[in-house]
N, C-alpha and C positions, 0 to 999 in steps of 0.2 A: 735590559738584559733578562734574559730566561732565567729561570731554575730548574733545578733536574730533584726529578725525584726517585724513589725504589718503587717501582711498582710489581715485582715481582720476586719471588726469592723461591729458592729448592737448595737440595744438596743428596748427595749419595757417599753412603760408605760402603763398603764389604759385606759381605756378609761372613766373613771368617773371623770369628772371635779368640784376640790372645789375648787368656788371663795373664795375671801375675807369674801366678804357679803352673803354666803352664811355661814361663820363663824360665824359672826356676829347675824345672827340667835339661834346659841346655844350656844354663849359666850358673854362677852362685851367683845367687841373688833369693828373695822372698818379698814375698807378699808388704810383711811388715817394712822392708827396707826400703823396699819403691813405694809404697804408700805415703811413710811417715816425709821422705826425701821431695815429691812429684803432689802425690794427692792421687796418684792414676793408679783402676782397679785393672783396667780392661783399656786393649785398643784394640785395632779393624787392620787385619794385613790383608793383603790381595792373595791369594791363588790360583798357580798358574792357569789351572783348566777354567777359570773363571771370566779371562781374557782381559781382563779390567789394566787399561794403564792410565797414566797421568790424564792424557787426552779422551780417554773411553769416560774416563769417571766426570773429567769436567763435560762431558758430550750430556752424560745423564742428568747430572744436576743442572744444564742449560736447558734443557727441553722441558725441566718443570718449572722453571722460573718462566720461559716465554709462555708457559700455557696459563699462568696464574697473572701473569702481565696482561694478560686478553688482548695480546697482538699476537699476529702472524711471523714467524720466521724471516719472511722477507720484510718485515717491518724495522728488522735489524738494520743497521747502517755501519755500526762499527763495531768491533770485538777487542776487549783488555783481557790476555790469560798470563795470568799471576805463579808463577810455579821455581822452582828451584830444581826440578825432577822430571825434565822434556824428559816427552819419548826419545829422542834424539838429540844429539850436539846441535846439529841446524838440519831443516826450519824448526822455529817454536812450534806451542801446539793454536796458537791461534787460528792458523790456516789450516788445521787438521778440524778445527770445530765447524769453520767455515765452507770446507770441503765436503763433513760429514751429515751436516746439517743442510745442505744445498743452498746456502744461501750465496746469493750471487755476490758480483765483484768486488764488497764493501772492504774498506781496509782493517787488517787484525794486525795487532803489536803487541808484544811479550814480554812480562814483567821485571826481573830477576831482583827482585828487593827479600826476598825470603821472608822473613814472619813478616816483615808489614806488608808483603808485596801486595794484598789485597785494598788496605789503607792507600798505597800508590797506587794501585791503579783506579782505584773509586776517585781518587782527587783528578786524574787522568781526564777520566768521564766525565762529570763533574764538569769541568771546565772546558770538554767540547761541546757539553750541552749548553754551557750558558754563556758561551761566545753564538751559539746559534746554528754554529756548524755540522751538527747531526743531532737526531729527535732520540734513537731506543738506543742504547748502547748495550750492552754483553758484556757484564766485566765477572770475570771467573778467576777460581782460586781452588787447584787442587794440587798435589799432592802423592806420591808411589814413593814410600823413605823404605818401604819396609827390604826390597830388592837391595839395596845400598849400606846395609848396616852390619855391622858387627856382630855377629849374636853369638859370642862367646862372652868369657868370664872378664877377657882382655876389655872389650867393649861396652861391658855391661853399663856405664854410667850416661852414657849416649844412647844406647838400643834401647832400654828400658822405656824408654819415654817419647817417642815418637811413634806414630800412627798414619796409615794413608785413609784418604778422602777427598770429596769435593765439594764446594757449592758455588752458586749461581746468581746473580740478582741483576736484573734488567732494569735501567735509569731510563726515564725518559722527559722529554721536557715537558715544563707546566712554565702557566704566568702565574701562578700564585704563591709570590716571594714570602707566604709566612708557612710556607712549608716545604718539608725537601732537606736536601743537603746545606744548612746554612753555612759551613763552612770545612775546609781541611787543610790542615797543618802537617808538615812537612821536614824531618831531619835528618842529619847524619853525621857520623864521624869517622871518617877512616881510618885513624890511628890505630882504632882496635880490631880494624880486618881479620887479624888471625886469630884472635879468640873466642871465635865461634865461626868454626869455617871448613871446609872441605878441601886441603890443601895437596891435594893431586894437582901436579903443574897445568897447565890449558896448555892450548899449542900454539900459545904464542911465547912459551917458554920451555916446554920439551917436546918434541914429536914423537909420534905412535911409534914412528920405527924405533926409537930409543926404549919406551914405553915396552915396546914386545923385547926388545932385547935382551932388556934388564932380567923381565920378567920374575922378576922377586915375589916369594908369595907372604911375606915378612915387612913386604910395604905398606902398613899402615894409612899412608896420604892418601890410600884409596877412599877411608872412613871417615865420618865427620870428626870433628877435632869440638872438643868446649871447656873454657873452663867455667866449669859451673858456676863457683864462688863470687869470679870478676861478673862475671853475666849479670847473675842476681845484683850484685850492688848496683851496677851499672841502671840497669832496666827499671828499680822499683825508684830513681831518681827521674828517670825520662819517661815514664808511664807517667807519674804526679807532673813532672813541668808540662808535658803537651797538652796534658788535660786541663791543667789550669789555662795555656794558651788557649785553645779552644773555647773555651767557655768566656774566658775576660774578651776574645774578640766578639762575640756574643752577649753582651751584659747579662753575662749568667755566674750562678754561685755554685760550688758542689751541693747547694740543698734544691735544684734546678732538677737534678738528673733523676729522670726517672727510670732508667735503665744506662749502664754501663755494660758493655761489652767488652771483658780486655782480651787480646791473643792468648788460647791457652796454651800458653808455655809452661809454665807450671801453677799448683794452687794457690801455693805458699804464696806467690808475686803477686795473683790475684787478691789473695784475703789480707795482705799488706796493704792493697790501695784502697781497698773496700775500707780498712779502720779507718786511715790515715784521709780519707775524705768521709768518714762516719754514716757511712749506708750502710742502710738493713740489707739482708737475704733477700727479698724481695725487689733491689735497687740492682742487683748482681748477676749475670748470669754466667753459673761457669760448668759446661759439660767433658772436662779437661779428663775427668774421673771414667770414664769409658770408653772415650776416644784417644786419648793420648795429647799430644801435640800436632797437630796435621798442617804447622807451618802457615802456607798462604791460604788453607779451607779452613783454619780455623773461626777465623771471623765470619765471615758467610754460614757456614756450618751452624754455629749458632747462636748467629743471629735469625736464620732461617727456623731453628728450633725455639729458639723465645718467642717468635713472632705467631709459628702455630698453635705452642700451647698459651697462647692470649695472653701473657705476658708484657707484649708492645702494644699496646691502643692507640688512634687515631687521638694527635694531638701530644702526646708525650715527646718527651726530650729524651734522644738516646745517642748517648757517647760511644762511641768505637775506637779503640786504642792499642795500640802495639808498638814492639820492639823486640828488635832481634839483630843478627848477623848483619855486618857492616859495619860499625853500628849502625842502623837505621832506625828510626821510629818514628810513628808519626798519630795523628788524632781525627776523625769528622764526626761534628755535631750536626743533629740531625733533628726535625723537627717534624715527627710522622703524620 
């Protein structure tokens, strides 16, 4: 059997910076209240004249990953895009990357796991490469919340915290099984679907003609739904389990890890698993504080940024971890 490895990573954000207090402007809300709640100073919203959508941003952060992969675009064979935030109901943006990109006939398939979707769809890869069935894979993770949100005082505890973005990382096979993706792990639980979720009916349960009919502007389902509270408890149990999985299928300890990457969803959840497996700042990476949340580009995002500021070295153990809506969560140890 193969193994797959990263051999390439990018990511793009906005370039339209919303502070806190720039929130603060068209919510109650501050500085202090989102900081102390999140950890987040600053996120990246899109602007219209800017053109950037879910698919545009994962386009940009794919073109730096394949260029630091040192293959050719058509070296591509398959494509995973991870997102919650299509351009569109249907098609996904996988065949818009593969459309925009020219790359010819290879198959693209589309994530909808939201915070882990990126953790799913690397497992995805992962195991078409090392069944043998394709060599570079594409697996993408972006992101547009900021079009979708609430940003009144009503919404404040959801908008505050979310950011768009993208990143990138191109797997490709190796035969040398002591490095690469050693492994990924995989959860979920449905029971908690609705709390944390976007509960506007699909149409497989009310139709647009209903939808325009209504037309109510007092319909909140339009907006993501969370409760914070259940979340947190919920996530800083299944962040600690999958990581433990991960590592015990690995004969590895939390003194093993020499970078953690968790989803930033928020600080707070990060700096919980940071004590509770006793690593230093250095063991940690977390850019939550100026990005926001960005969902499925969190983890690529950066991990792409740990990796340039030299952070990741060739031969370190680095865990990737997330949880979010679904409940889903899930882990891959990685051995660079």
């Amino acid at each position: 059997m193969y193994n797959s490895k990263i051999t390439g990573l990018g990511y793009y954000v906005p370039d339209n910076v919303v502070t806190n207090d720039d929130l603060s402007k068209i919510m109650d809300t501050n500085d202090e209240w989102i900081q102390e709640r999140t950890g987040i100073k600053e996120r990246r919203w899109v602007t219209s004249e800017s053109g950037d959508t879910t698919s545009v941003m994962g386009i940009k952060a794919a073109k730096i990953a394949i260029e630091r992969a040192g293959i050719d675009k058509d070296d591509i064979d398959f494509i995973v895009f991870a997102t919650l935030s299509p351009d569109y109901y249907f098609p996904g943006p996988g065949v818009q990357v593969q459309k925009a990109l020219g790359i010819k006939t290879v198959g693209a398939i589309d994530v909808r796991n939201q915070c882990s979707g990126f953790i799913y769809g690397l497992s995805v890869a992962d195991q078409f490469i090392k069944t043998g069935m394709y060599k570079n894979i594409l697996v993408i993770g972006s992101e547009l919340h900021s079009k979708g949100l609430d940003k009144t005082t009503r919404g404040r505890g959801v908008s505050v915290i979310f950011g768009d973005g993208a990143g990138a990382a191109v797997l490709s096979r190796s035969e040398d099984s002591s490095k690469g993706i050693l492994s990924t792990h995989l959860h979920s639980e449905g029971e908690h679907a609705e709390e944390l979720a976007l509960l506007a009916p699909g149409m497989g349960t009310r139709w647009v003609d209903d939808i325009l009919k209504d037309n109510d502007p007092n319909d909140e389902s339009y907006y993501p739904y969370m409760n914070g509270q259940y979340v947190f408890k919920n996530a800083v149990v299944r962040f600690s389990e999958v990581i433990m999985e991960g590592l015990g299928a690995n004969n590895l300890t939390a003194q093993d890890i020499d970078m953690l990457i968790p989803h930033q969803a928020n600080l707070r959840i990060a700096q919980f698993i940071q004590n509770k497996f006793k690593l230093d700042n250095s063991q940690v990476f977390n850019n939550i504080m100026k990005y926001g949340n960005t969902t499925a580009a969190s983890i690529p995002i950066a991990l792409t940024e740990a990796w340039e500021q030299g952070k990741i070295k060739e031969g370190d153990t680095v865990v990737l971890a997330a949880f979010g809506s679904g409940f889903t969560w899930g882990s891959a140890i990685i051995k660079w």
